[in-house]
N, C-alpha and C positions, 0 to 999 in steps of 0.2 A: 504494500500500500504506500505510495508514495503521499510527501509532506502537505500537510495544507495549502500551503503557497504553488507549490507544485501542480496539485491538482486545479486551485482556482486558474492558475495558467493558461490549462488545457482547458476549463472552461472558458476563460474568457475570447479562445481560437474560436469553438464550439458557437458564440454567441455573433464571432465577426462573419457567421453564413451571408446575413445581406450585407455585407457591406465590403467586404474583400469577396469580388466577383471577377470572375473569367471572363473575356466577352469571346464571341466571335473568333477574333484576328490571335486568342490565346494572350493577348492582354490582361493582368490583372488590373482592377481598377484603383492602386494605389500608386501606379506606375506613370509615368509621364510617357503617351503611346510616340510621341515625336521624338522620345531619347533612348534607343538600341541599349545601352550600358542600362537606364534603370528598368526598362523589359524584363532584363536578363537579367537583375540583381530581385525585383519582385516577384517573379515566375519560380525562381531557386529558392525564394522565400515560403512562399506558397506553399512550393512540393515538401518543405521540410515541416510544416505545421499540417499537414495536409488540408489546406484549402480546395475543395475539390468544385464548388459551389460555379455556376455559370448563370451568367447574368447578364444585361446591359449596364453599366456603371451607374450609381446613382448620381442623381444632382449633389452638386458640393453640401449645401445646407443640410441636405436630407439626411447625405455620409456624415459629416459632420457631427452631428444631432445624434446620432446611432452612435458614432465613437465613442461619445461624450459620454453617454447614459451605460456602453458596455465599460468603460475606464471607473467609474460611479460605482458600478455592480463589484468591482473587483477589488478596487477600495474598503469596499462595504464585506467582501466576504475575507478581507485579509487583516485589513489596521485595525479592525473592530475588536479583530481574535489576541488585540498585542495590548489588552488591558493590563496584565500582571508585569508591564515591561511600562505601558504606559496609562497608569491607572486615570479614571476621567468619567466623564459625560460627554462621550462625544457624539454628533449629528455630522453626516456629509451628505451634501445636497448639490444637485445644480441650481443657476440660479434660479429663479421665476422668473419669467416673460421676459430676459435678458436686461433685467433693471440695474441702469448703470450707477444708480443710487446704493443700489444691494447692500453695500461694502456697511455702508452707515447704522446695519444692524449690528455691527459687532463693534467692541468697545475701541479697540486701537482706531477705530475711524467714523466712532458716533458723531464729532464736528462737521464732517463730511454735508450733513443735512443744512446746517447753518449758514456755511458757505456757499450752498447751492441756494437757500432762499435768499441771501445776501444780496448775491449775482443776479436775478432773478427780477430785481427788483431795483437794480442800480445798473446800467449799461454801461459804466463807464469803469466798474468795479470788473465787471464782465469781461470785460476788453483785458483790462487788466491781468487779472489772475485765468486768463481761459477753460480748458474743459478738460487737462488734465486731471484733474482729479474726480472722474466720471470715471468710476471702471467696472469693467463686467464681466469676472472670473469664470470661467466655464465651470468648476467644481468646487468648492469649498467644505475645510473642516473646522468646526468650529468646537468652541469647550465651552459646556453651560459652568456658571459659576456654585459652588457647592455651600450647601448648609452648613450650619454652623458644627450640627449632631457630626456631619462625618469627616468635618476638620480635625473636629476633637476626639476624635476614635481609641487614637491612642495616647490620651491624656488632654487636659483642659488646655490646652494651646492657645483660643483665643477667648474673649468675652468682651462685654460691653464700654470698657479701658482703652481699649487701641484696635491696633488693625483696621480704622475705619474708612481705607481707600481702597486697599487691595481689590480688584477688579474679579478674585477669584473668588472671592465672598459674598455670597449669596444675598445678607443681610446688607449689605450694601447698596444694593440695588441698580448693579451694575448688568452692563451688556452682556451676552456672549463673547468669548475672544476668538478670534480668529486663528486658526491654527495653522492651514495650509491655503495656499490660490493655486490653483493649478488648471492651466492652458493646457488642453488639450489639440494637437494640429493633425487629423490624418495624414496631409499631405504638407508640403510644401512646394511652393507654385511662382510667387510672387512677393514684393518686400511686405506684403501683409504680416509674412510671417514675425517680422522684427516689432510688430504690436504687442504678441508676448512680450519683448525687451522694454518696450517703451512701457508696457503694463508694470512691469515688475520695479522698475526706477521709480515710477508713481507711488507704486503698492510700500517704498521704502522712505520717499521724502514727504508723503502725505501723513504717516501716521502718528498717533500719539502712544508711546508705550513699547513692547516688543516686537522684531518684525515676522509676521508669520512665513514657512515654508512658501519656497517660491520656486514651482516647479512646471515644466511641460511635458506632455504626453504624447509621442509622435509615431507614426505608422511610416513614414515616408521613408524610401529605400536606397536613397541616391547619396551616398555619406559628402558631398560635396555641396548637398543643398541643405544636411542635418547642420553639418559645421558652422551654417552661416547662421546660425540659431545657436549652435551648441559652446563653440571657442569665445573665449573671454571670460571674465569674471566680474563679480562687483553686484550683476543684479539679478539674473536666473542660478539659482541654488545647482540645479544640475537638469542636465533632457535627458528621459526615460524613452528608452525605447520599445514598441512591443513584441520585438523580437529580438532581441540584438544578437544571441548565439547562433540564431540562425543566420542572420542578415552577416555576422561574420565571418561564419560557415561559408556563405554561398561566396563571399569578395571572395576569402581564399584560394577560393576554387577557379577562379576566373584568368582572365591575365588582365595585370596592373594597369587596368587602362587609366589613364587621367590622375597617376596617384593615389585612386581611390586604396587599395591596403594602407597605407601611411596616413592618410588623412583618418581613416575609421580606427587605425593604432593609436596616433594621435589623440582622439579625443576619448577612451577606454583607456588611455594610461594616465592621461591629464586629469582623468576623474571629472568628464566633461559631458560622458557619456554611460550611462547603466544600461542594465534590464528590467524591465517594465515591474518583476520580482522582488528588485533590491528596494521600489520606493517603497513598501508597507513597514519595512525596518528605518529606513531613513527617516521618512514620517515621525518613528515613535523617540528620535535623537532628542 
């Protein structure tokens, strides 16, 4: 019987049926059909997950939307199981109706609402401060704040004397805190993708308090279009990828075309790149 993490793995392949689809021409649909190298790197990806599934590709939104909700599901049946490593109240949700206000329900960025009515009502404050600080995380985890009863579990630690900020104290009557953001991109296509980067600089100079996990979720096969998302440091924590031993598997197997082995080394030694596996432990750091 293989490990929890293990098996939600192979579910989470199991769940990608509509959405990693074959077409016709033996395309998969996470592959760029005008670029030969990523054909051959998502087709090798495929056969090692067995993807067997034939389809027309869906609309991006639609992929999209399915990624997001199977990256969710796997979350949900993995970080949940790492209470005794990271004990909590936690909820992960995607957002509702993609409210770029969202964020303002959790405490590191309750002012968020303030600023938005601010602006709102001052054009020239508008102008000012812009729309940076509108953001809209594809998944979030969040920490309810706890009672006083299970503060004190093991011994009177706090009472009605002090502790009366702390955010994690129930009786305080504080937000949720936000624990992780996390971008999920099946593909990568165009510099849309650098909206995660520009997300994640937000998500670090907006807030008040600690800065939550700031991570991306990728399906895309072409390690020279991951890099452009993955190398650097300062504002995305690390890109997961949802295959990565396969997708390394398959370079290997290839010939070096375009540097692509060096570039996918590159960013697996740099700690620039994981497996979709490693985030439910990262998560719990």
């Amino acid at each position: 019987m293989d490990a929890i993490i293990t098996e939600s793995r192979k579910a989470f392949y199991k769940a990608l049926v509509n959405v990693l689809l074959i077409d016709t021409a033996g395309v998969p649909s996470n592959a760029d059909k005008d670029n030969p190298l990523s054909v051959r790197i998502a087709s090798g990806i495929a056969k090692l997950i067995e993807a067997e599934s034939r389809g027309t590709r869906l609309a991006a939104q639609a992929s999209g939307s399915k990624f997001e909700e199977i990256c969710r599901t796997f979350l949900t049946n993995t970080f949940l199981r790492l209470k005794h490593l990271r004990p909590g109240q936690w909820k992960i949700a995607r957002v509702p109706g993609r409210s770029r206000l969202a964020l303002a329900s959790y405490e590191q960025y309750s002012h968020l609402t303030a600023i938005a009515e601010a602006a709102k009502n001052n054009r020239q404050l508008a102008a000012a401060i812009g729309s940076d600080y509108l953001i809209a995380p594809d998944i979030v985890i969040s920490r309810e704040p706890e009672e006083d009863a299970v503060i004190n579990e093991p011994g009177q630690l706090v009472d009605d004397k002090s502790v009366k900020l702390s955010a994690l104290r129930k009786s305080n009557k504080c937000l949720p805190t936000l624990h992780a953001s996390i971008s999920c991109k099946w593909t990568i296509r165009s510099d849309r993708v650098q909206n995660a980067r520009s997300e994640a600089l937000n998500l670090i100079g907006n807030r008040k308090g600690h800065l939550p996990h700031v991570v991306v979720i990728i399906g895309e096969p072409l390690p020279s279009r991951i890099a452009s998302i993955a190398l650097g440091t300062g504002n995305i924590d690390c890109v997961y990828h949802f295959a990565l031993d396969e997708l390394n598997e398959t370079v290997h197997k290839l010939k070096n075309e375009e540097g692509t082995k060096e570039t996918l080394q590159t960013m697996i030694e740099g700690k620039r790149l994981k497996d979709i596996s490693d985030l439910p432990l990262d998560l719990a750091l």
